[in-house]
C-alpha positions in Angstrom: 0.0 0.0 0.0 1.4 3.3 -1.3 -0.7 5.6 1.3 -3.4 5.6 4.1 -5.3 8.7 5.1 -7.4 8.9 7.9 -10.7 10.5 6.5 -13.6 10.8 9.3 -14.8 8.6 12.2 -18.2 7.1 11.2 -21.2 5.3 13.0 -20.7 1.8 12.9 -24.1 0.3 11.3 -24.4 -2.9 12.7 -26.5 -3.9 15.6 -23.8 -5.2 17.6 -21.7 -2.2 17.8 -21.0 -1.3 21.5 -20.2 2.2 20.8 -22.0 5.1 22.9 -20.4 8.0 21.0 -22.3 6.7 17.5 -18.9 7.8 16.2 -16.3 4.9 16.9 -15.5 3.7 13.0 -12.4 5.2 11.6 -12.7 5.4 7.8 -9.2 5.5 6.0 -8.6 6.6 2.1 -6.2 3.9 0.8 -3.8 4.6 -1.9 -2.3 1.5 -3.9 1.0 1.4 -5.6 -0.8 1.2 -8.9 -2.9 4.5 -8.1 -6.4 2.5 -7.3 -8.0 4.0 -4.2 -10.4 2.5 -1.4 -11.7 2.6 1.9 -11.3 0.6 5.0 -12.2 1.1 8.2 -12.2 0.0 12.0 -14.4 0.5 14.8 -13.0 0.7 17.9 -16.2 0.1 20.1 -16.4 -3.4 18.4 -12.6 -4.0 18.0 -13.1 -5.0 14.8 -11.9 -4.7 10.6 -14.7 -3.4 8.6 -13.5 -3.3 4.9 -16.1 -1.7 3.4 -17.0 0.7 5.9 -19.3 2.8 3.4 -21.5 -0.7 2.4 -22.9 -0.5 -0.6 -22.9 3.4 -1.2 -19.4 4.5 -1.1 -18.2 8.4 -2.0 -15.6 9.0 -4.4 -12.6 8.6 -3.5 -12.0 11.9 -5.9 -14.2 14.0 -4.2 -12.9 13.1 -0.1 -12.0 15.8 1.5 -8.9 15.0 3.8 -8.5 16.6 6.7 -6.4 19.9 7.2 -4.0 20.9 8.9 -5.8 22.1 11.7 -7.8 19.2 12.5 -4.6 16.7 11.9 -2.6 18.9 14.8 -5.6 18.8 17.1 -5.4 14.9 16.9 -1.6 14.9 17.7 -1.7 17.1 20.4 -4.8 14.8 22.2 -2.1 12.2 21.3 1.1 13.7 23.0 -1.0 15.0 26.0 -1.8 11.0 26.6 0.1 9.3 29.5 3.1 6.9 28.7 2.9 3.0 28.4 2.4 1.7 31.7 2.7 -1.6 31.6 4.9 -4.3 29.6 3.2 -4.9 26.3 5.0 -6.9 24.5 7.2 -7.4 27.5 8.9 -4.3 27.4 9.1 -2.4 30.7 7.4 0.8 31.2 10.8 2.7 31.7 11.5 1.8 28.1 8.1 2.9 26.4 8.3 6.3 28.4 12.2 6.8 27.1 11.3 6.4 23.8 8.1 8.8 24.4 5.4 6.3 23.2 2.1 7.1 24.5 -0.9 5.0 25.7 -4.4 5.4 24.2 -7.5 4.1 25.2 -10.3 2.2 24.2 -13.4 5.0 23.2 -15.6 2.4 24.8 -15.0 2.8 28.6 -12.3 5.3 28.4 -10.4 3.3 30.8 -9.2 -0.2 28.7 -5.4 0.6 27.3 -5.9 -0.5 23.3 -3.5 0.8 21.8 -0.1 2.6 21.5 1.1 5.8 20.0 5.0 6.0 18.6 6.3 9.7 17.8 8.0 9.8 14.9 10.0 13.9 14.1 11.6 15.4 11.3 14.5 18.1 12.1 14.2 17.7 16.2 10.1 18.0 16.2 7.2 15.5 16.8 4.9 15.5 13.2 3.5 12.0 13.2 2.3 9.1 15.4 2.1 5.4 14.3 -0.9 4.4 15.9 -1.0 0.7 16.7 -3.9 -1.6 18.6 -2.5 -3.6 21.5 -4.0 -6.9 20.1 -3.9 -6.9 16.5 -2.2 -6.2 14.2 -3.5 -2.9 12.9 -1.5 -0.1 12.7 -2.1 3.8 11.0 -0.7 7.2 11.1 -1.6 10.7 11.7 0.3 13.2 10.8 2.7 14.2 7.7 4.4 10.6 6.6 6.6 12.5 4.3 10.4 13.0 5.3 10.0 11.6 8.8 13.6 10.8 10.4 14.4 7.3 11.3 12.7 6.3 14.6 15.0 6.8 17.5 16.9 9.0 15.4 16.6 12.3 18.7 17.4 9.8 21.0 20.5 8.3 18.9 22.1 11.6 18.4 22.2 12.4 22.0 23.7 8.7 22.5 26.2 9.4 20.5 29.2 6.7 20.3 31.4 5.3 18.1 28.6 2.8 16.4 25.1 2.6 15.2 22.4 0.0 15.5 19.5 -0.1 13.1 16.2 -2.1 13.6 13.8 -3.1 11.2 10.9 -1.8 13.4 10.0 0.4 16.8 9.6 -2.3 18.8 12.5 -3.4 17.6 14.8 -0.6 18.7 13.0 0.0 22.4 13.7 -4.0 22.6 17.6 -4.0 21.8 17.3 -1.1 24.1 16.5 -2.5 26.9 18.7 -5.6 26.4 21.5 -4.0 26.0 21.2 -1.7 28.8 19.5 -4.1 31.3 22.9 -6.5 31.0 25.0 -3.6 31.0 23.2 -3.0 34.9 25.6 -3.2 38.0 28.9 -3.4 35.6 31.7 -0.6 34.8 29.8 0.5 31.6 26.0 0.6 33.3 26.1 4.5 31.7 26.7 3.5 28.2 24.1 4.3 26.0 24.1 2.7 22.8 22.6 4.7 19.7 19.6 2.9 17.8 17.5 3.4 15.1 14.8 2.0 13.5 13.1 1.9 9.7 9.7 3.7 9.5 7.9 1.1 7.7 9.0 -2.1 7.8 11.8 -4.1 5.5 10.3 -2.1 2.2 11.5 1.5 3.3 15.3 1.1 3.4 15.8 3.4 1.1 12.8 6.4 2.4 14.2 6.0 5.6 18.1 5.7 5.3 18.4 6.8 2.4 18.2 11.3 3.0 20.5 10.5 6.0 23.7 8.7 4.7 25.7 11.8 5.0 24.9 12.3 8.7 25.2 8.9 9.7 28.6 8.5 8.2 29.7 11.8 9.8 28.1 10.4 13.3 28.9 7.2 13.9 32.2 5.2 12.6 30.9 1.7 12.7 27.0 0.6 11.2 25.3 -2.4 12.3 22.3 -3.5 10.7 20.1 -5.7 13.2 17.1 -6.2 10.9 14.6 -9.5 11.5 16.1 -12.9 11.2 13.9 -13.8 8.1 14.3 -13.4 4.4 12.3 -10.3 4.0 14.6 -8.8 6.9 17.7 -10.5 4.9 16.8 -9.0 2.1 16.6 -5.9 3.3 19.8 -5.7 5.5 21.6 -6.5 1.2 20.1 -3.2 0.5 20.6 -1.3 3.7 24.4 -2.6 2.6 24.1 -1.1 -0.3 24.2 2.6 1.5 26.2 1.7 3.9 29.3 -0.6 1.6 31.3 -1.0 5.3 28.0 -2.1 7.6 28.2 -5.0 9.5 25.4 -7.4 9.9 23.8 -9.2 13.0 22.3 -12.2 13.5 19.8 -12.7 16.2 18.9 -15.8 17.9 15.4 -15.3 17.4 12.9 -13.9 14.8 14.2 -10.0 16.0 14.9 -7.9 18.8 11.7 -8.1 20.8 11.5 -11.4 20.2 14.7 -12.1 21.6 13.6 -9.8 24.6 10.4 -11.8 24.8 12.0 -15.2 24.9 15.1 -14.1 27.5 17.6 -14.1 25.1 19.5 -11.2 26.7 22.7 -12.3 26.9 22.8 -14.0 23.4 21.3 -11.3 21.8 24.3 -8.4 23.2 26.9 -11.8 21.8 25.0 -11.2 18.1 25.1 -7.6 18.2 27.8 -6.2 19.6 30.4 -9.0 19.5 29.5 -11.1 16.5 28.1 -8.6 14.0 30.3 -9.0 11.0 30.5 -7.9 7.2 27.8 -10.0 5.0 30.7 -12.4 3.1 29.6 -12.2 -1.0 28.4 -15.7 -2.1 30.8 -16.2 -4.9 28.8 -19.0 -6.5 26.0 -19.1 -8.9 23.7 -21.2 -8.8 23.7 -23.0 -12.5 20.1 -24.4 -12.5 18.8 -20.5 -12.6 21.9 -19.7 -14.7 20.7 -22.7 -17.4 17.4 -21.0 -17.1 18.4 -17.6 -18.5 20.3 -18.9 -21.0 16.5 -19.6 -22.6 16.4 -16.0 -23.3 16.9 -14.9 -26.2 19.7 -11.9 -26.0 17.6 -8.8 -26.9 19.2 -5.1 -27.9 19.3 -2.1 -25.3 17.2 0.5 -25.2 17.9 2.8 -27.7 20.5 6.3 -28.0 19.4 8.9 -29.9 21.6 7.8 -32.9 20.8 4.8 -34.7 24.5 4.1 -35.6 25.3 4.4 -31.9 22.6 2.5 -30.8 23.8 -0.2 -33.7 27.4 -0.4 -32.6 26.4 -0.6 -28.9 23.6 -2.9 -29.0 22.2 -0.2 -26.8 21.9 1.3 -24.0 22.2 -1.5 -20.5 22.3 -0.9 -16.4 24.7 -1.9 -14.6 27.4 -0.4 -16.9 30.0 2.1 -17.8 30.1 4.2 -20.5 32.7 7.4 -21.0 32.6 9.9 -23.4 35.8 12.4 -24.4 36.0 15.4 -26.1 37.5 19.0 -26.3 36.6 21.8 -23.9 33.8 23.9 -25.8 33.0 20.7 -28.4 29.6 19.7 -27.3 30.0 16.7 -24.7 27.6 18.0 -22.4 25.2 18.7 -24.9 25.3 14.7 -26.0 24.4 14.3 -22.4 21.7 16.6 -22.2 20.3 14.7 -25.2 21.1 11.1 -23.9 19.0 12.3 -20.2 16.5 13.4 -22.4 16.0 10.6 -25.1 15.8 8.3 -21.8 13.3 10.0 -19.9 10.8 10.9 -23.3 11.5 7.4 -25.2 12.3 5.0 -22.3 11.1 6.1 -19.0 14.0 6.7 -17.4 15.1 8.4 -14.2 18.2 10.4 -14.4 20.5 11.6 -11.5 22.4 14.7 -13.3 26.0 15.6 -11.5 26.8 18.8 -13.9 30.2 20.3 -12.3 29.9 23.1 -14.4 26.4 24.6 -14.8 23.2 24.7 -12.0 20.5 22.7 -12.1 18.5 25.8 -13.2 21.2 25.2 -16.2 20.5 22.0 -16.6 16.6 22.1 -16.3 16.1 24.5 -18.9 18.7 22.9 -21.7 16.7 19.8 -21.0 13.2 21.5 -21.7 15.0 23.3 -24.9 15.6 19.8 -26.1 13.0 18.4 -25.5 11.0 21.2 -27.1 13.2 21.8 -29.6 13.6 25.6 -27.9 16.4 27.5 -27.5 15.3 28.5 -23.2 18.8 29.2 -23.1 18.8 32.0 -25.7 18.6 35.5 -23.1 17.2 36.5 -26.8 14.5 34.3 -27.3 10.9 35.2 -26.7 9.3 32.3 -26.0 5.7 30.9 -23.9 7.0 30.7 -20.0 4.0 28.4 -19.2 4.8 26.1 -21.4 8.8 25.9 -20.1 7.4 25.3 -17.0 5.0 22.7 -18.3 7.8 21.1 -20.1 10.1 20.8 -16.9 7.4 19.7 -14.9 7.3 17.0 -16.8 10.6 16.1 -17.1 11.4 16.7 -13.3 9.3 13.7 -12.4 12.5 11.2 -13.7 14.6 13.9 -12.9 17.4 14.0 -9.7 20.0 16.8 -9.3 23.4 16.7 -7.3 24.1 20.3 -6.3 27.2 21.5 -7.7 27.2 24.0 -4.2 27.7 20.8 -1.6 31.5 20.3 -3.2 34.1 19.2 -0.7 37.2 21.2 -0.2 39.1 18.3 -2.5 38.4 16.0 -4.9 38.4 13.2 -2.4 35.8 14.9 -0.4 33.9 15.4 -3.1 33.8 12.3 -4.8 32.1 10.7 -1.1 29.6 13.2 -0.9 28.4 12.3 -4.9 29.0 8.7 -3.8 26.5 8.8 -1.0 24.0 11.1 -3.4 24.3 8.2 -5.7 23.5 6.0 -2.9 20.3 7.8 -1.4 18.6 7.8 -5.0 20.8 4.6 -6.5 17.6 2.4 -6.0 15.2 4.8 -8.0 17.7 6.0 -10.8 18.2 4.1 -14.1 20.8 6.7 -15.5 23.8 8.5 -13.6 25.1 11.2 -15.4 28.8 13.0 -14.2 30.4 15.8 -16.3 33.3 15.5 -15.4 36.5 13.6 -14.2 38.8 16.5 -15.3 36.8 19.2 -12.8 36.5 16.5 -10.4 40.1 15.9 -10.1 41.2 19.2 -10.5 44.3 20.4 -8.3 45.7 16.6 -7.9 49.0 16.0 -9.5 49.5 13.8 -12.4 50.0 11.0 -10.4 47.5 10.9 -7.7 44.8 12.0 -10.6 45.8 8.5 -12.4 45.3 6.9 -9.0 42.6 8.8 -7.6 40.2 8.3 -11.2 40.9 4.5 -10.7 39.6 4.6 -7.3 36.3 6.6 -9.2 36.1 4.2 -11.7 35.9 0.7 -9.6 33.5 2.8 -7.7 31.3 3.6 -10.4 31.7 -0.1 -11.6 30.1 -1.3 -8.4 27.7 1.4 -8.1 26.3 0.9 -11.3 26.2 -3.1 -10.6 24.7 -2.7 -7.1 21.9 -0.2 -8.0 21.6 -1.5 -11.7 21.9 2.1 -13.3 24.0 3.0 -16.9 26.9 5.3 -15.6 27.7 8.1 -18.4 31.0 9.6 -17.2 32.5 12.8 -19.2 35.8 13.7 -19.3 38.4 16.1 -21.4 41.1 15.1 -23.5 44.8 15.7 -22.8 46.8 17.7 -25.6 48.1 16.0 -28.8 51.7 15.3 -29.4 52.7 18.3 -31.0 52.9 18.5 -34.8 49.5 16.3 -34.3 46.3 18.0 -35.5 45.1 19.1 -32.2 41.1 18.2 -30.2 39.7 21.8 -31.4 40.3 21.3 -34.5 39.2 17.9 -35.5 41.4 15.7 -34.3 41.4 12.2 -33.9 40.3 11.2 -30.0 42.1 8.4 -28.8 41.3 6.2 -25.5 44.6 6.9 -24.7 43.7 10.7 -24.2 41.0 10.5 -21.8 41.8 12.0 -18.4 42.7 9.0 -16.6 43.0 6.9 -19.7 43.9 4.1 -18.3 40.8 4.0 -15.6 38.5 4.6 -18.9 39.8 2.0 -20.8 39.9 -0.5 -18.1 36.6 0.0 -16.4 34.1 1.2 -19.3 32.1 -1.2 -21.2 31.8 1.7 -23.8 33.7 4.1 -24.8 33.1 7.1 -27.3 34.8 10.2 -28.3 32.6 13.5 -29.8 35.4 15.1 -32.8 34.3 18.7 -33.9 36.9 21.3 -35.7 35.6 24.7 -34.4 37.3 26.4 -36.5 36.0 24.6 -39.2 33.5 26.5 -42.5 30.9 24.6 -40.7 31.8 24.4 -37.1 28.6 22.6 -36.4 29.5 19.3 -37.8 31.2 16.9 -35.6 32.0 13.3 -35.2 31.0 10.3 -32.8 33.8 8.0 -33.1 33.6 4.8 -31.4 36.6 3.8 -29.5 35.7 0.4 -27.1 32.6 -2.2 -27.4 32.8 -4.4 -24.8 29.3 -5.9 -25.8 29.1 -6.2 -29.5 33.2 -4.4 -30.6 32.2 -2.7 -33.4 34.0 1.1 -33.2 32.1 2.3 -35.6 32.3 6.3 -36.6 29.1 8.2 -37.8 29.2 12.1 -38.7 26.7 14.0 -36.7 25.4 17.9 -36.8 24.2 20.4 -34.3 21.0 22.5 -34.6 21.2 25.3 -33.6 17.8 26.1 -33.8 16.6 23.0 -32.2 19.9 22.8 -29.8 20.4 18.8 -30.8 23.2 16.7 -32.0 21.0 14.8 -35.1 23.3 12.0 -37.0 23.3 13.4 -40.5 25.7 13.3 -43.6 27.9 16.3 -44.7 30.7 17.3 -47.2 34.2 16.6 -45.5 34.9 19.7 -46.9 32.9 21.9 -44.4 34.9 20.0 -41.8 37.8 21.6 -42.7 39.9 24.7 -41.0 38.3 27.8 -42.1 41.7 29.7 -42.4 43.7 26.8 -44.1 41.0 26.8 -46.7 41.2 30.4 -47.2 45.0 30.4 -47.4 44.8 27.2 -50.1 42.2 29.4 -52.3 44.4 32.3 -52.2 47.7 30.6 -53.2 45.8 28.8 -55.7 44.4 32.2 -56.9 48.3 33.4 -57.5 
């Protein structure tokens, strides 16, 4: 389920209903993945699930009116003025529920029976949702904003502190480990330790919502990460992806289903042994299993997803995640443009989502090239009149698969840097299908000749894994380093070589495909250029096809023209005059 919303509170028409308020139903608006909606309800009186709680004459869903803001603060402060959990649900002790500020609500019949539990759950230090749950079944909703929420815990873990972080798949979870861990700690040396826990927000399917915005943070925080997610394969399929963010993460395995579990069966001291004694990194299962592998090999090997030139497409077979593909060309020759115009092809054509790390323009940049191409529209142009509703139609549209890295958050060296885009990639990795970075040459800037060689390896083997964990195409730009002299040089035409990629090596070794852009700008047409293949992992073929920019349309189309026009402009000149003597 994408999204619950608590609409109104209803009277419960059945004869059976032991309400006295007439109003004891709670209505919710559910929203699937898929974008159906529906109602559901419970009535507290009864204690029971009514799924259609509107019979056979539901509203539209359409036309509900949700509840403001107003009405939705009213509720949480009736909440937060509720007494703590005062007894041991679930067998944790009262000093535990009150620590972690989770309130006790009662049943609307007699106002006196506890039935259910309120957790607090705050964004930037404040309370703005509670996850309501019902003491004895397993029904659980939320009012409030659900939107941006920190990880549970997350006040209480700052103010921990510590040298290492513990992360729970659920609440219960973290006010469990909690009070194991400090409960054996009792009458020893370290009885003041507190130990810094977290917990998802919804369950083994939010990873990513919840982890995701706070990489940053938690690798500035905490020096060691140890996931302590359920002991079943939802939970173990989660803690591979909460490894994903976090590459150095070590793992625990609990001796029972998860923390309160362990708590509820006395597991104490076996439980501290998993966690903080016997957590370790997950070892990669180097193996593959060859029934599945036999499988596949019944599929037939299809082409990519297209570029948007049909030679390129041709000689790549396509575009595929989970690779790396580099693209060199002189300072001022149009390599960004192909990127633009790659981002855009694979949002309009395939879908796409695109994370955009632009060094050298703004996102504002970047936005409105993307809606110039896409509209054939020159937004750039301070000259150009042109519909402003319709630019911001246009990038409306294309923000929804659109991600930005802000050029502003740059680290004081390239080393810096490169972690704070790594952990970017990371928060959106799972969502993105296309990386885009322009380029290695700003992003090793100030490194000597040397340490840039090492340093773009490093980048590289990063991307490679990047791209193979989160299964996105990496598109990584880079300049060219001067030809030999005597050699017809980058601006004006020349050749491009793997070899003259920054950090050639890197490139060559790493990418699956690599491509130069050739353009003379000095040339009688300066808009003519060339792609030239130069490595094909997939299919070999280097194939080179001449291209032109328009200017009025602002793309790169793949087009035929004289070789003539490709020439220097002042050689020409000089031949026709010594010709003319």
């Amino acid at each position: 389920m994408k999204l619950r919303s608590c609409i109104e509170k209803i009277r419960h028409n059945t004869p059976d209903c032991k309400s006295s308020s007439g109003k004891s139903l709670q209505v919710w608006l559910n929203e699937e993945e898929d974008g159906r909606k529906h109602f559901s309800g419970y009535c507290f009186a009864c204690s029971k699930l009514v799924p259609d709680p509107y019979g056979n004459n539901p509203p539209d869903p359409e036309k509900i009116k949700v509840k403001t803001p107003e009405e939705i603060q009213e509720e949480m402060d009736e909440i937060k003025s509720c007494g703590y959990v005062e007894t041991n649900h679930r067998c944790i002790s009262p000093e535990w529920w009150k620590f972690y500020g989770v309130r006790q609500l009662y049943s609307e019949f007699d106002g006196v029976t506890p039935n259910a539990i309120a957790h607090p759950y705050t964004r930037n230090g404040a309370i703005v949702r509670w996850v309501i749950k019902l003491m004895n079944k397993k029904i659980m909703w939320s009012i409030g904003d659900t939107q941006n929420n920190d990880p549970y815990g997350w006040e209480r873990a700052k103010l921990a502190g510590g040298s290492t972080l513990y992360i729970t798949e659920g609440a219960e979870d973290t006010i469990a480990l909690t009070e194991i861990l400090k409960t054996m700690n009792r009458g020893t040396d370290y009885e003041d330790l507190d130990f810094a826990i977290i917990s998802l927000n919804d369950g083994c399917d939010s990873v990513q919502k919840t982890l995701g915005p706070k990489i940053a943070e938690i690798n500035q925080r905490w020096e060691k990460i140890v996931i302590v997610f359920d002991n079943d394969e939802p939970g173990k399929k989660a803690a591979k992806e909460a490894c994903r963010l976090f590459p150095h993460a070590h793992v625990a395995i609990l001796p029972a289903v998860d923390a309160n579990d362990c708590l509820k069966r006395g597991f104490l001291k076996q439980t501290r042994e998993a966690v903080l004694w016997r957590a370790a990194k997950p070892r990669p299962s180097n193996l593959v299993n060859k029934a599945q592998l036999l499988e596949s090999m019944e599929e037939k090997v299809k082409e990519g997803p297209s570029y948007p030139w049909p030679a390129m497409t041709k000689a790549a077979q396509g575009q595929r995640r989970g690779e790396v593909v580099s693209l060199g060309g002189t300072e001022g020759g149009g390599k960004t443009t192909i990127a633009r115009q790659i981002v855009e092809h694979d949002i309009t054509h395939h879908d796409w989502s695109a994370l955009t790390m632009f060094m050298e323009e703004t996102p504002q940049q970047t936005l409105r090239r993307l809606a110039g191409i896409r509209d054939k529209f020159p937004y750039h142009d301070p000259h150009a009149e042109y519909d402003v509703e319709q630019l911001k139609r246009t990038s409306e549209l294309l923000l929804k698969n659109l991600e930005f890295w802000d050029r502003k958050e740059q680290g004081e060296d390239s080393y810096e840097t490169w972690e704070g885009m790594k952990s970017c990639i990371r928060n959106v990795g799972k969502d993105i299908d296309l990386v885009v970075i322009d380029n290695w040459t700003i992003l090793s800037e100030g490194l000597s000749t040397a340490d840039r060689n090492d340093f773009l390896g490093k980048v590289y083997a990063d991307m490679v894994k990047l791209s193979e964990q989160f299964q996105f195409m990496a598109l990584c730009l880079s300049h060219l380093n001067p030809k030999q002299k005597g050699q017809r040089p980058h601006e004006l035409g020349g050749k491009v070589l793997k070899s003259e990629f920054t950090g050639s090596r890197a490139a060559a070794k790493y990418s699956h495909y690599m491509f130069g852009l050739e353009r003379n700008l000095q040339a009688i047409d300066p808009c003519c250029s060339i792609i030239r293949g130069l490595k094909s992992r997939e299919s070999g073929k280097l194939e080179a096809f001449k291209t032109y920019y328009e200017s009025d349309s602002g793309v790169i189309v793949q087009r035929q023209w004289d070789d003539a026009e490709f020439e220097t402009k002042e050689i020409v000149h000089l031949k026709r005059q010594n010709n003319a003597q």
